[in-house]
C-alpha positions as CSV (number, residue, x, y, z in Angstrom):
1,X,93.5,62.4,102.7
2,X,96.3,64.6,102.4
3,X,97.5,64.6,98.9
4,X,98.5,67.8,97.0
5,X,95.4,70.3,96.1
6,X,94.6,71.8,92.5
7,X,96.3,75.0,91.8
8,X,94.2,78.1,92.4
9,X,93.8,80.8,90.5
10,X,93.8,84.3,92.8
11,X,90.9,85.1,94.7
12,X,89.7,88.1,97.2
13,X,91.0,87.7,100.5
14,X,88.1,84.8,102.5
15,X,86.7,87.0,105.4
16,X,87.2,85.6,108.6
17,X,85.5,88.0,111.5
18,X,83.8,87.6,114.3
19,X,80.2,88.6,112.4
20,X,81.1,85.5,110.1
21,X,81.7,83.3,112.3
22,X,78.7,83.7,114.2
23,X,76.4,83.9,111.1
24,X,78.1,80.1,110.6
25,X,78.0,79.0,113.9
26,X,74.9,80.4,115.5
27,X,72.1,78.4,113.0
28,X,74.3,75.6,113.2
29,X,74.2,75.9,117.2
30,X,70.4,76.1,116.8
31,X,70.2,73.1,114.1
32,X,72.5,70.8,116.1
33,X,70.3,71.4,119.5
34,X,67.5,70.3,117.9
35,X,69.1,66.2,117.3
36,X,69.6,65.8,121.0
37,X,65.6,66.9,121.7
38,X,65.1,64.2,119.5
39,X,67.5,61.7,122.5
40,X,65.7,63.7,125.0
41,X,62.2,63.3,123.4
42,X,62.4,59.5,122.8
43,X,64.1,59.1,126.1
44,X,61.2,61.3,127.6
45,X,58.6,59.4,125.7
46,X,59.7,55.3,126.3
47,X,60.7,57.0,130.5
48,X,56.5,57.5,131.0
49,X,56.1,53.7,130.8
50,X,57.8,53.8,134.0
51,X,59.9,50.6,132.7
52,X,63.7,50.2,133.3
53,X,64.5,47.4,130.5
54,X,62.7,49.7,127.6
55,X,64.4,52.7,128.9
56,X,67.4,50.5,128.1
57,X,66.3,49.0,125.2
58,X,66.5,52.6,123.8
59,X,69.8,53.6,124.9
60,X,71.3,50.1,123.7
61,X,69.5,50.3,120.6
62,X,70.6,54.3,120.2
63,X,73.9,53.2,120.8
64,X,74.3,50.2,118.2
65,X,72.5,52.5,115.7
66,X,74.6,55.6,116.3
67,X,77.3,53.4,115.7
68,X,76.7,52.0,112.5
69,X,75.2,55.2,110.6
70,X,77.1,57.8,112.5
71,X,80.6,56.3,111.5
72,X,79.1,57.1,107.5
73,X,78.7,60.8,109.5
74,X,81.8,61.0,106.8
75,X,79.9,62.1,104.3
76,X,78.7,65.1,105.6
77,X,82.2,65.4,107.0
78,X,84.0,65.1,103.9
79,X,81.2,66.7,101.5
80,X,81.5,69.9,103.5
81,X,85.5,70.2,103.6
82,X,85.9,69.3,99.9
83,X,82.6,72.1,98.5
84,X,84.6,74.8,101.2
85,X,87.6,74.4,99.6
86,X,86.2,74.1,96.2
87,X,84.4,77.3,97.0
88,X,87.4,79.0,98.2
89,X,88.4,78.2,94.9
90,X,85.4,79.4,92.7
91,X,84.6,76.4,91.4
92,X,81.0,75.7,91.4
93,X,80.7,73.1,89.4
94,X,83.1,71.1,91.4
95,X,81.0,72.1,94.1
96,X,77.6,70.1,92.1
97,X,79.9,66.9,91.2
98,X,81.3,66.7,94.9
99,X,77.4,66.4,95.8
100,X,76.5,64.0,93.2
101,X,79.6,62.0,93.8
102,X,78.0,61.9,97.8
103,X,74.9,61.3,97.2
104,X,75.5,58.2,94.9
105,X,77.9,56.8,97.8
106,X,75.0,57.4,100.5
107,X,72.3,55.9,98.2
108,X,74.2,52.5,97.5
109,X,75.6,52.4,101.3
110,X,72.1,52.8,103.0
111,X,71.1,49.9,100.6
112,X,73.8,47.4,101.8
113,X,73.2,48.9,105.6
114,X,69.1,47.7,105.2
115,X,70.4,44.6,104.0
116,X,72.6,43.7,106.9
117,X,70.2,44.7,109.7
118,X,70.0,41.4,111.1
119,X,73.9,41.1,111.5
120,X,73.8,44.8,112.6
121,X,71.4,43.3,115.5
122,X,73.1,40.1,116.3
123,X,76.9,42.0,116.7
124,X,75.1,44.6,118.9
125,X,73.4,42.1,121.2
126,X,76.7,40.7,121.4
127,X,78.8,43.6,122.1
128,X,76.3,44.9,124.7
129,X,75.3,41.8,126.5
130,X,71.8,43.6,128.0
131,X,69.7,41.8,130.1
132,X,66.8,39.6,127.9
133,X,64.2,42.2,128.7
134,X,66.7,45.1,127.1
135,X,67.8,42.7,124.4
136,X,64.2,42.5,123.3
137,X,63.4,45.9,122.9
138,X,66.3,46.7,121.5
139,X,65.9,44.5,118.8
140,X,62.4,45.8,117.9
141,X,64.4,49.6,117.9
142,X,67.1,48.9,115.6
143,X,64.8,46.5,113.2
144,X,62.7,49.4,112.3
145,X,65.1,52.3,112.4
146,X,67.5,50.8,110.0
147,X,64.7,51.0,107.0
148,X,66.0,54.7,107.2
149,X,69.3,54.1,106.3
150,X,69.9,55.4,102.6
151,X,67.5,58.3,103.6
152,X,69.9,58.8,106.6
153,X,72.9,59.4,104.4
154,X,71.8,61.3,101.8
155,X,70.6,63.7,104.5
156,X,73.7,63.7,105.6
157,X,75.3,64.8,102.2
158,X,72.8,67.4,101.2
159,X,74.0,69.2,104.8
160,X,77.4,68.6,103.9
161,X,77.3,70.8,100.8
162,X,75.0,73.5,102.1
163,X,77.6,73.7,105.1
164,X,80.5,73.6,102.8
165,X,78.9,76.6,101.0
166,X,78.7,78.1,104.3
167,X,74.9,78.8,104.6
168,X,74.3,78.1,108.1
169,X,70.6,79.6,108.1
170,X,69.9,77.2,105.6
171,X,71.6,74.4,107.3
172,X,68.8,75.0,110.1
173,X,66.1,75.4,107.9
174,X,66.8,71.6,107.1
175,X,67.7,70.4,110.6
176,X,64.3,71.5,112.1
177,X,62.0,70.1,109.5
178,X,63.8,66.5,109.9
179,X,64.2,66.8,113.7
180,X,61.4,69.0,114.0
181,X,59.1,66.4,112.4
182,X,61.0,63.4,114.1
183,X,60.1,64.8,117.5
184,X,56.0,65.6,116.8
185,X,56.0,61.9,115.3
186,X,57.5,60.0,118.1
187,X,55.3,61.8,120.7
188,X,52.4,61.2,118.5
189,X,53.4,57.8,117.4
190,X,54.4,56.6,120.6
191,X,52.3,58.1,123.6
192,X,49.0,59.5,122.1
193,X,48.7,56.7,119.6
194,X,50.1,54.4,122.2
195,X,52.9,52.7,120.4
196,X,55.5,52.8,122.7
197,X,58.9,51.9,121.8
198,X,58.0,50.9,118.4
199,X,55.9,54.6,118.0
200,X,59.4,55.9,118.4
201,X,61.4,54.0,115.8
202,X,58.8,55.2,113.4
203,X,59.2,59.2,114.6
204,X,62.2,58.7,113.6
205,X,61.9,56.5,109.7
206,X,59.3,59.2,108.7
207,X,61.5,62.8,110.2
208,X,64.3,61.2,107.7
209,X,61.6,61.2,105.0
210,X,60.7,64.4,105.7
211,X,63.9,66.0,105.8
212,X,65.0,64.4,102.3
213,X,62.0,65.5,100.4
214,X,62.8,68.9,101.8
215,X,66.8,68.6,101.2
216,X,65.8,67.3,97.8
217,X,63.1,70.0,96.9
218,X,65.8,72.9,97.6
219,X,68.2,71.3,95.7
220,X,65.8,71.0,92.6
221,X,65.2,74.5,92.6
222,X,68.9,75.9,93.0
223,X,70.2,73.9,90.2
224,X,66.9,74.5,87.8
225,X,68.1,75.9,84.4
226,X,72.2,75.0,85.8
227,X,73.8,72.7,83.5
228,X,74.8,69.6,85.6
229,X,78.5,68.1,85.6
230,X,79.6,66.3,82.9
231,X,79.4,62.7,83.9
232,X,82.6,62.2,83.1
233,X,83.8,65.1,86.1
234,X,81.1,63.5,88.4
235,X,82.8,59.9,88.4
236,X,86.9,61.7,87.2
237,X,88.8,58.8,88.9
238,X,91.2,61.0,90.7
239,X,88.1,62.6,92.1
240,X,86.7,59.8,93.5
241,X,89.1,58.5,94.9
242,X,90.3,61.6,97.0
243,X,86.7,61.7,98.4
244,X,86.6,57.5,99.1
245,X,89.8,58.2,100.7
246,X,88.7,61.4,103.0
247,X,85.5,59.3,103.8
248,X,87.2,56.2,104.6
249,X,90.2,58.2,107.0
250,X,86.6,60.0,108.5
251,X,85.0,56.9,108.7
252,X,87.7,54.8,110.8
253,X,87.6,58.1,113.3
254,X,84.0,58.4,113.3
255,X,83.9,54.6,114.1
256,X,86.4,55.3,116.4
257,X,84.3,57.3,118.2
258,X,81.6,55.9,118.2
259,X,82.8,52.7,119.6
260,X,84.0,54.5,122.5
261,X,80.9,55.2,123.3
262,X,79.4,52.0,122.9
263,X,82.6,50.5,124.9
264,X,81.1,53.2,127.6
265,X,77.5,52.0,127.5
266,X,78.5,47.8,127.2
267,X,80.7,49.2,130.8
268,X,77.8,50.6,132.6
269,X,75.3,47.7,131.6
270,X,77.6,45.8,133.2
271,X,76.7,47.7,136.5
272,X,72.8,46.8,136.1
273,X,69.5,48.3,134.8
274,X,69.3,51.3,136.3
275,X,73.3,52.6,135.6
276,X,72.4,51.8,132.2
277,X,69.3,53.8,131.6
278,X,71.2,56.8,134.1
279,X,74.1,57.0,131.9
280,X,71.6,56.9,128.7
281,X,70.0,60.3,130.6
282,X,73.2,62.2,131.5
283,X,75.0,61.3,127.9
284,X,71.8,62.9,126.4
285,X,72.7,66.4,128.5
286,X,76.4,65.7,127.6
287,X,75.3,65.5,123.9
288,X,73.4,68.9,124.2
289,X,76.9,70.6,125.5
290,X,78.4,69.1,122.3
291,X,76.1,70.2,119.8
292,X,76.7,73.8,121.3
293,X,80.1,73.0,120.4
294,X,79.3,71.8,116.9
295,X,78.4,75.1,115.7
296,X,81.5,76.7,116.1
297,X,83.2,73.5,114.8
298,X,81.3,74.3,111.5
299,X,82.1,77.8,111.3
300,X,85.9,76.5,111.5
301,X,85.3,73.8,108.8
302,X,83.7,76.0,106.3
303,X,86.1,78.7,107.0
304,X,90.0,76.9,107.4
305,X,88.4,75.0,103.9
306,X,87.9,78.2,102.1
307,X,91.4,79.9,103.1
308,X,93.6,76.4,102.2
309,X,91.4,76.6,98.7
310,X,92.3,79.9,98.4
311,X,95.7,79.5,99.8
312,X,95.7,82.2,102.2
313,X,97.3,80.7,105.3
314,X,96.5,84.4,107.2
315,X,92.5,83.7,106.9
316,X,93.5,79.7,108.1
317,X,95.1,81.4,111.4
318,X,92.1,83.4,112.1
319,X,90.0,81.0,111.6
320,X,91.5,78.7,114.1
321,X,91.9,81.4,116.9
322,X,88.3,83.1,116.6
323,X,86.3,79.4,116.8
324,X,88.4,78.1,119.2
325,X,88.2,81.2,121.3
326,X,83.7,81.4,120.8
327,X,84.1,77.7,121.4
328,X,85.3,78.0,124.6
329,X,83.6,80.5,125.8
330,X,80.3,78.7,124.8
331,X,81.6,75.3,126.7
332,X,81.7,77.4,129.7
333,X,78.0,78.5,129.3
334,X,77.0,75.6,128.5
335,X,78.3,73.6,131.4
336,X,77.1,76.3,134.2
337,X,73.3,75.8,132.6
338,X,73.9,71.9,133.2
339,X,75.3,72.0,136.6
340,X,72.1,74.7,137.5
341,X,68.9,73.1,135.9
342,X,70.5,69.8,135.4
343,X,68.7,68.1,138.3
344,X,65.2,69.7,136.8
345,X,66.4,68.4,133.1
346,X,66.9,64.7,134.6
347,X,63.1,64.7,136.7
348,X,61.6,66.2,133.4
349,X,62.8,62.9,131.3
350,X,62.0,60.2,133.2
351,X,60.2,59.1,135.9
352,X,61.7,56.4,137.5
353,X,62.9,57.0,141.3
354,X,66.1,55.0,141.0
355,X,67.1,56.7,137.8
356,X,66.7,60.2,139.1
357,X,68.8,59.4,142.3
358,X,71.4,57.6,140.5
359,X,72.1,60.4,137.7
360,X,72.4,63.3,140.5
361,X,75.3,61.4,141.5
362,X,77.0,61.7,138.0
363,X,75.4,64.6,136.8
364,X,78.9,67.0,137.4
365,X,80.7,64.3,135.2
366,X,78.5,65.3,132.4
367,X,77.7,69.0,132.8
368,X,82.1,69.3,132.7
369,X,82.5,67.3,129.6
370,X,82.0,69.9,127.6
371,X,84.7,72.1,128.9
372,X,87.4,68.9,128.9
373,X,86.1,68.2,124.9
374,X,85.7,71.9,123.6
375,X,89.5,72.0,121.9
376,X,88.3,68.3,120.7
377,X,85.3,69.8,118.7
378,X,87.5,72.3,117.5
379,X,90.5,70.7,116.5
380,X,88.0,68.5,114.1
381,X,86.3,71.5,112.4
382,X,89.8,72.6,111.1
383,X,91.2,69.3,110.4
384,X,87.9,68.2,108.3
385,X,88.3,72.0,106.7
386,X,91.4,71.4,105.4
387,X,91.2,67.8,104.9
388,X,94.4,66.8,106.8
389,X,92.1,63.4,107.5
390,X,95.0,61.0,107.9
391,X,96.2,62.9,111.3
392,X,92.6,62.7,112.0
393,X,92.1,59.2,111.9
394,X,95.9,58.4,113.7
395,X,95.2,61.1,116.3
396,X,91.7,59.3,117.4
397,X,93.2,55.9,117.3
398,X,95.6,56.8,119.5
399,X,93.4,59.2,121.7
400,X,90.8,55.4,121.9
401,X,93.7,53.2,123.1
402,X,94.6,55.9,125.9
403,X,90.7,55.7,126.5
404,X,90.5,52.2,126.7
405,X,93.1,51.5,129.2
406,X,91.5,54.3,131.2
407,X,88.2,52.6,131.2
408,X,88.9,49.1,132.2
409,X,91.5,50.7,134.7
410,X,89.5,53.7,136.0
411,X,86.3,51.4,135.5
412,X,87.6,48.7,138.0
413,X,88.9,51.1,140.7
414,X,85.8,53.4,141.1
415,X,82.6,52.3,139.4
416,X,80.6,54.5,137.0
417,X,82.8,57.2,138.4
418,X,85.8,56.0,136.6
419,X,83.7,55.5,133.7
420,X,82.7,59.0,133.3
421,X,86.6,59.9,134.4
422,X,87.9,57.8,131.3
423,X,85.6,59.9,129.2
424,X,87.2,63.3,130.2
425,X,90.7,61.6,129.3
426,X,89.4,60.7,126.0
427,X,88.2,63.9,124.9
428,X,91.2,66.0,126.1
429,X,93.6,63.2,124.1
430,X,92.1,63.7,121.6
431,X,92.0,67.8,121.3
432,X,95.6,68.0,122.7
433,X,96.7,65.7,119.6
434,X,95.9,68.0,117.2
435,X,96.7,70.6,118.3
436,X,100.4,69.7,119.0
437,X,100.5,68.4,114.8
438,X,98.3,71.8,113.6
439,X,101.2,74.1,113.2
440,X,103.5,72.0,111.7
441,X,100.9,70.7,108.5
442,X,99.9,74.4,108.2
443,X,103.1,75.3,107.4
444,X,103.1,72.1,104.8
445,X,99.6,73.6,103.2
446,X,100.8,77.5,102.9
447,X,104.4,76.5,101.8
């Protein structure tokens, strides 16, 4: 969405330092690392049964599920770049009716998502083509993860406008009780209670309960006494549909995305069991690097929102350059720990022999995708801040077709290798691509 923004009356200068940056990013970094231990944890959990085809089951199933609620990953998306700039503008009560407005689109959307589960299944049976045994389980993942689904997006809201604000610490309040909960109930669901795959699935239904009530209690008490938007402002037509707009430009780039990664998993099913269930290990590590990078990709949402609502295009600047710079300076980091203590990380989740050989192999590919995606991460923080969503969405359309070619092509020459190669092509695409169109609609926004 990149219509015209309100006039704003004059405000004190945003601060953009180091210090601020940090007290953004670092929570953030510490509340994004917790949703891979939950990957790592149900991986870890379903890799004691010492079976291949569940092992699988759970990546497949991850993977279809990931797609379907992780493309409505919009609303925290657009939530948090619409309250930023709302608070750059000192307008609090816009900042209430942006998260009213979000969390009525979550609620009816997780509705209609419970109600198509079974065509949610069937397309990603399809699309995947796993062998019965994987097909089996999973179908038995997805069918009982899905019952989360509104709980799922209105989870995804409520962080949305407490990152938009640019409370980070208590963005990771939140984050830990849902994934901190998710994790304790899978293990306890699903190895000391015995319940196996299906254990898992459950983890995770109740850690989204948990969260919400939480979410939903802090929300209560901030706004106790506050005099709620008019519901005239809440459902203002112009409103909604700049937000419906900015989700649906986030959505088609979160789908986008996401089907790039399911494109990646369908490719190395193809290659058996065992590639399967090694990719699913090594894309867990890979997802670790990226929710290092996440943090910093926050920071620069919250902070390039606030300077284009308070029109002050030399905060904007500095915000780009000081969470680009942290961001690749934490990629680095983060890619020597992998390539050091990566072979440990891969015994400690699973067990299976052919598995651990197999993902030494590929294990560089992973530990150097954080490097190769770093201005990726980056480039999306400051696009989502300031809401420039259409070059967004055309950037990552065109970043997918480059990605697609490389993966059939790449795929067919040299295995799981090319695979993984495709992967690195995707992510710098997609990070080169905005960058190249970032100077040119800043000068638009400051004019």
């Amino acid at each position: 969405m990149d219509q015209a923004l309100p006039e704003a009356r004059p405000r004190p200068p945003v601060e953009v330092t180091n210090r601020r940056v940090l007290a953004i990013a670092v929570p953030m970094t510490l509340a994004y690392l917790t949703t891979p231990l939950l990957g790592i944890t149900d991986t870890a959990v379903v890799g004691q049964l010492g079976e291949a085809a569940l092992l699988g089951g759970l990546a497949a199933g991850a993977i279809v599920f990931d797609v379907v609620f992780n493309t409505f990953n919009s609303l925290r998306a657009s939530t948090t770049g619409l309250v930023a700039q709302a608070h750059g503008r000192g307008d609090a009560e816009e900042e209430r009716a942006i998260l009213m407005r979000s969390l009525a689109v979550a609620a009816a959307a997780g509705v209609v998502l419970i109600v198509l589960t079974a065509a949610v299944i069937a397309l990603g049976t399809w699309f995947i083509s796993p062998e019965p045994p994987v097909a089996e389980a999973m179908e038995l993942y997805i069918g009982i993860r899905m019952l989360a689904a509104p709980l799922t997006l209105m989870n995804f809201t409520i962080l949305g406008y407490v990152l938009g604000r640019g409370e980070g610490g208590l963005g990771l309040l939140l984050q830990v009780v849902l994934n901190g909960s998710n994790v304790a109930l899978s293990v306890l669901l699903g190895l000391v209670l015995g319940w196996g795959l299906e254990g898992v699935a459950w983890g995770t239904v109740c850690g989204e309960a948990a969260g919400a009530a939480v979410g939903f209690a802090v929300l209560a008490r901030r706004f106790a006494g506050a005099p709620l938007p008019a519901a005239a402002r809440v459902l203002d037509v112009a409103a909604m549909t700049r937000m419906l707009a900015l989700n649906g430009d986030i959505m088609v780039r979160s789908f986008a995305l996401l089907a790039a990664f399911a494109l990646f998993t369908r490719q190395g099913a193809q290659l058996g069991t065992v590639t399967l269930a090694t990719n699913a290990v090594l894309l867990n590590f890979w997802l670790i690097s990226g929710y290092f990078l996440d943090g910093f990709a926050t920071a620069a949402e919250q902070l390039a929102g606030r300077a284009v609502g308070a029109r002050q295009a030399v905060a904007f600047r500095r915000a780009v350059w000081l969470t680009t710079l942290w961001g690749f300076a934490l990629a680095a980091a983060a890619t020597a720990i992998f390539l050091i203590f990566g072979e440990g990380l891969v015994a400690f989740v699973t067990t299976a022999p052919q598995v651990r050989e197999t993902a030494s192999a590929y294990l560089p590919w992973a530990a150097l995708v954080a490097l190769s995606g770093v201005l990726a991460f980056e480039m999306d923080g400051v696009f989502i801040g300031a809401t420039w969503s259409r070059d967004m969405r055309n950037m990552m359309l065109l970043s997918l077709a480059v990605y697609v070619a490389c993966v059939f092509g790449l795929g067919a020459a040299f295995g799981n290798h090319g695979l993984w190669a495709a992967l690195h092509v995707f992510m710098i695409a997609r990070g080169l691509s905005l960058a190249a169109i970032l100077p040119k609609r800043a000068r638009q926004t400051f004019a």
